[in-house]
C-alpha positions as CSV (number, residue, x, y, z in Angstrom):
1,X,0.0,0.0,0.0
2,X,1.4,3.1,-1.0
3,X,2.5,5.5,1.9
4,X,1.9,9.3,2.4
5,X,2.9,12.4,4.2
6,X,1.3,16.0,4.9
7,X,2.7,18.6,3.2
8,X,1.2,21.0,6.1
9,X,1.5,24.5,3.8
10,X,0.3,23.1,0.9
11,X,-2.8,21.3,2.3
12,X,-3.3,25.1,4.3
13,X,-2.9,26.4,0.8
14,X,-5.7,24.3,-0.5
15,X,-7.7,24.9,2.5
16,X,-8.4,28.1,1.4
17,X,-10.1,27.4,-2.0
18,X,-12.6,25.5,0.1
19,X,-15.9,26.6,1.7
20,X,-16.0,27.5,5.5
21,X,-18.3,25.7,6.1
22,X,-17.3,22.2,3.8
23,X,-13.9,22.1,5.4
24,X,-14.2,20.1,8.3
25,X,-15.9,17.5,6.2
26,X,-13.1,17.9,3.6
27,X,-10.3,17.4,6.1
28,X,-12.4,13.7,7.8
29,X,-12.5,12.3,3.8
30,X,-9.1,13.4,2.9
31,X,-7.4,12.3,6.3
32,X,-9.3,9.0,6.0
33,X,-8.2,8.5,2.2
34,X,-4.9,9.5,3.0
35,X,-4.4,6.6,5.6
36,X,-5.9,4.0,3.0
37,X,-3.3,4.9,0.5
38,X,-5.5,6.4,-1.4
39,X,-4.7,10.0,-1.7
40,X,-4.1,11.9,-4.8
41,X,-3.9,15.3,-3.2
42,X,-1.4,18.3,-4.3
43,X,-0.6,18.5,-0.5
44,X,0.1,14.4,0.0
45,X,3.6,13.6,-0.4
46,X,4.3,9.8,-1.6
47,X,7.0,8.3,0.4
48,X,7.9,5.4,-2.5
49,X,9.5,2.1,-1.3
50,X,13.4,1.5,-2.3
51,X,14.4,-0.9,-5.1
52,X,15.6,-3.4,-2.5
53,X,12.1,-5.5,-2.2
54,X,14.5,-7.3,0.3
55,X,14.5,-4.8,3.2
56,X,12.6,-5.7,6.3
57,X,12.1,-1.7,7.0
58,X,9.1,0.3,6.0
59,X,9.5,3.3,3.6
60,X,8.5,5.8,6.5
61,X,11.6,4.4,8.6
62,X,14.2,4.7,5.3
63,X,12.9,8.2,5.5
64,X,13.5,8.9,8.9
65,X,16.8,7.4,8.8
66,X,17.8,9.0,6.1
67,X,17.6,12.2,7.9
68,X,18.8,11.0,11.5
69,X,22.5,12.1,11.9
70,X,23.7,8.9,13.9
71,X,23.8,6.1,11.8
72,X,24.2,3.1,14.4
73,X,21.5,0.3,15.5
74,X,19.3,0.6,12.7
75,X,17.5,-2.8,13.5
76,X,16.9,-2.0,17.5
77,X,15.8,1.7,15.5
78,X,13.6,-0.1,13.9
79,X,11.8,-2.3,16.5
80,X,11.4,1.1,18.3
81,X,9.9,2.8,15.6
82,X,7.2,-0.1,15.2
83,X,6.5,-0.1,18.7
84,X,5.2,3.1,19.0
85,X,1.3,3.8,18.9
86,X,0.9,6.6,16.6
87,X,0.4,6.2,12.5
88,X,3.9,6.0,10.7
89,X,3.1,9.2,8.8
90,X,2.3,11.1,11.7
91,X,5.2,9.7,13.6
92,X,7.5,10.2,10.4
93,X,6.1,14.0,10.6
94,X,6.8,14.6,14.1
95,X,10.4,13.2,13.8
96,X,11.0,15.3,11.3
97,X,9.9,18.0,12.4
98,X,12.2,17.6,15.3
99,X,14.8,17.0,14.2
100,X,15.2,20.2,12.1
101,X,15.8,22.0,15.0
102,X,17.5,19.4,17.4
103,X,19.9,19.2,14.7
104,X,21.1,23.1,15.3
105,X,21.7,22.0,19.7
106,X,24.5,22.6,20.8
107,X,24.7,19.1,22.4
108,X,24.3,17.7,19.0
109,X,26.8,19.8,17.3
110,X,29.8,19.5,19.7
111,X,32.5,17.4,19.8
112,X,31.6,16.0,16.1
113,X,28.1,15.0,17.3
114,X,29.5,12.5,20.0
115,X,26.3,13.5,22.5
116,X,23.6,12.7,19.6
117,X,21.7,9.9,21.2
118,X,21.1,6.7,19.4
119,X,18.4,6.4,17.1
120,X,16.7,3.4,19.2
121,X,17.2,5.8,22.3
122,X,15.5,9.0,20.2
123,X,12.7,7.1,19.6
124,X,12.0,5.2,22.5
125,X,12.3,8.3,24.7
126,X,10.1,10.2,22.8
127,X,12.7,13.3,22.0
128,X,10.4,14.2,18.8
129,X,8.2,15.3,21.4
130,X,10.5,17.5,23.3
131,X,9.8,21.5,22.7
132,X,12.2,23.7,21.0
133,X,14.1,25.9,23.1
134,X,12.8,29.4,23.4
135,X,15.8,31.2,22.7
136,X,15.8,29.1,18.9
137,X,14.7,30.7,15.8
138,X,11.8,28.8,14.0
139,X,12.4,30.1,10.4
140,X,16.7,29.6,10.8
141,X,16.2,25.7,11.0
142,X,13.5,24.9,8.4
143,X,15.3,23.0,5.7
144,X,14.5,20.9,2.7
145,X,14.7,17.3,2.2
146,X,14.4,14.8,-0.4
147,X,12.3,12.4,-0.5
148,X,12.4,9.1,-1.9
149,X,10.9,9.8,-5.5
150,X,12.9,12.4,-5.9
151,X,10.8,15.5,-5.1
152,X,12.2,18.1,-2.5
153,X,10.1,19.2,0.5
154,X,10.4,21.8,3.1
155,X,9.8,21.2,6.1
């Protein structure tokens, strides 16, 4: 089943081309298609599978690991990742999100990175979660990544 992500300022974008008073049904028929795979919305990015039919991980984790700067326990990432209770998207979103900014802490930066925690240990303590310091500037971290068909996203 094919996989997607909100693209948050396009779908706020679209939003406005829609009827006050039509939009919360809109939002309960996308949100639902977009969760069966069946989206075909400007402001749903596809997340496409590798070429390797062999890999055990899920397209939303490639993504995410893509972007996570430590590259160690992918498998023990992995079982995190499944265990949690939220939809991969939305999870895959948060991360994200995160990590834009965590990314930019001086913890993470120093000494070559040496204090960025493990994947597994990101994700099983919820750090996507955590709030972004108020002394950080919102609009100096956004950046743009690629996803996995090629197309480049801001987020």
């Amino acid at each position: 089943m094919a996989r997607y992500i909100l693209d948050t300022d396009g779908l706020k974008e679209y939003m406005t081309k829609i009827p006050v008073e039509h939009r919360g049904e809109f939002l309960r028929t996308a949100v639902t298609a977009l969760h069966q795979g069946l989206a075909n919305y400007p402001w749903a990015v596809r997340i496409k599978a590798k070429k390797n039919e062999d890999s055990i991980y899920t397209e939303a984790f490639e993504t995410f690991w893509e972007q996570y700067p430590k590259k160690t326990g992918k498998g023990g990432a992995f079982k995190s990742w499944k265990k949690t209770k939220m939809a991969e998207d939305v999870l895959l979103r948060k991360c994200l999100e995160a990590l834009k900014w965590q990314k930019q802490l001086e913890q993470w930066t120093k000494d070559k990175g040496s204090f960025v925690p493990n994947p597994k240990t990101y994700l099983d303590n919820f750090y996507y979660d955590d709030d972004m310091p108020a002394g950080m500037n919102p609009d100096r971290v956004r950046q743009t990544i690629t996803t996995m068909d090629g197309r480049e996203i801001e987020v």
